[in-house]
C-alpha positions in Angstrom: 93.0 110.4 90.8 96.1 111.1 93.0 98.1 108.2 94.3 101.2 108.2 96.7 103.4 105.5 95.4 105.6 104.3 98.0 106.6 101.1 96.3 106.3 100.2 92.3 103.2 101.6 90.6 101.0 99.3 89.7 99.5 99.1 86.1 96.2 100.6 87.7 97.4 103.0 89.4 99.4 104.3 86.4 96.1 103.9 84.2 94.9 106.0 87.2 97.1 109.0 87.1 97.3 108.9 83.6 93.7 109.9 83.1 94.2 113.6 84.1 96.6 113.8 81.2 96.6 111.4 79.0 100.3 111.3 77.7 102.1 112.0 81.4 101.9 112.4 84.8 102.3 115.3 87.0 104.3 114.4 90.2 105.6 115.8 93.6 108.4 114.2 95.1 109.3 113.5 98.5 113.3 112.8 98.2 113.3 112.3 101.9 110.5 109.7 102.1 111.1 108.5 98.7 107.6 108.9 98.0 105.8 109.8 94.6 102.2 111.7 95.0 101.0 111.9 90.7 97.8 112.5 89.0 96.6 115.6 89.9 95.7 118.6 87.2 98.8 120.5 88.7 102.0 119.4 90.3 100.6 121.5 93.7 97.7 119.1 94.0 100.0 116.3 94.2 102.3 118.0 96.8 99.3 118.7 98.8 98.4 115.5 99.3 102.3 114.2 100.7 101.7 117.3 102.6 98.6 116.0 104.1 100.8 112.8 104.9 103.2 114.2 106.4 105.7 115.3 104.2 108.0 118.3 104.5 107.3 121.3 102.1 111.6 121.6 102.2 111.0 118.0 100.5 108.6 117.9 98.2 110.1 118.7 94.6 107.8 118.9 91.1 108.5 116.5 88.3 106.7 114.8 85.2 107.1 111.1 84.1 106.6 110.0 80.0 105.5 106.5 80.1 106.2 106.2 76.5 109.7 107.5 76.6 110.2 106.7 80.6 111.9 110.0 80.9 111.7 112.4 84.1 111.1 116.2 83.6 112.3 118.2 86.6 110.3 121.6 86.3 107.1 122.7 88.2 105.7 126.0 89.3 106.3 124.5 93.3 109.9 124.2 92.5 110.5 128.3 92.5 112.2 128.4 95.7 114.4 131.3 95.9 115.0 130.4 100.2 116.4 126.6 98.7 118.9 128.8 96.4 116.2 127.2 93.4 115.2 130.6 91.2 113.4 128.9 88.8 111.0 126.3 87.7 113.7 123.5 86.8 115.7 122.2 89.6 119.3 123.5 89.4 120.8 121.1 91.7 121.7 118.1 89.5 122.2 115.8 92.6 118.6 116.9 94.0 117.4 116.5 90.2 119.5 113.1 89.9 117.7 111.5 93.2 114.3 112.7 91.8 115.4 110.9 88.4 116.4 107.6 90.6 113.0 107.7 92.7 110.7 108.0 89.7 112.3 105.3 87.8 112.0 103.2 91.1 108.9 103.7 91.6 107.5 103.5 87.7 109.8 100.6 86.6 112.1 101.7 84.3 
């Protein structure tokens, strides 16, 4: 199940998203918004759905989150993004992948 977190995850909706997976999450994020979309199979079923609400494609970045080791993993097939000077599945920019970093610990606690 996909959830947009837009405040802290709750403990259900991290039981939730954590159901596709088991051990982590699959995430898009908004860095605009601030928003979190996680749970899908793939990172582009989570950016679909902050696409449906209203998020910018320019926006939306892919990411994992490791509940056991609270960590962030900034790489994602939707991250390839040669026009955003991003060639390759990790996101070069460590300020963009730094605000991702701070959003997901927001929004999961850490």
């Amino acid at each position: 199940m996909i959830h947009i977190i837009a405040d802290n995850a709750t403990p259900e909706q991290v039981r939730d998203m954590l159901e596709t997976l088991g051990t982590y999450i699959k995430l898009a994020v908004d860095v605009q918004q601030r928003l979190v979309a996680g749970g899908g199979e793939m990172h582009a079923d989570c950016e679909a759905v902050l696409l449906e609400a209203g998020s910018q494609q320019r926006d939306v970045w892919g990411a994992d989150w490791f509940p056991s080791s609270n960590t962030v993993r900034c790489q994602s097939l939707i991250n390839l993004r040669p026009k955003q000077e991003n060639r390759s599945l990790e996101i070069a920019d460590p300020v963009l992948r730094k605000t991702i970093e701070d959003i997901v610990h927001e929004r999961f606690g850490s």
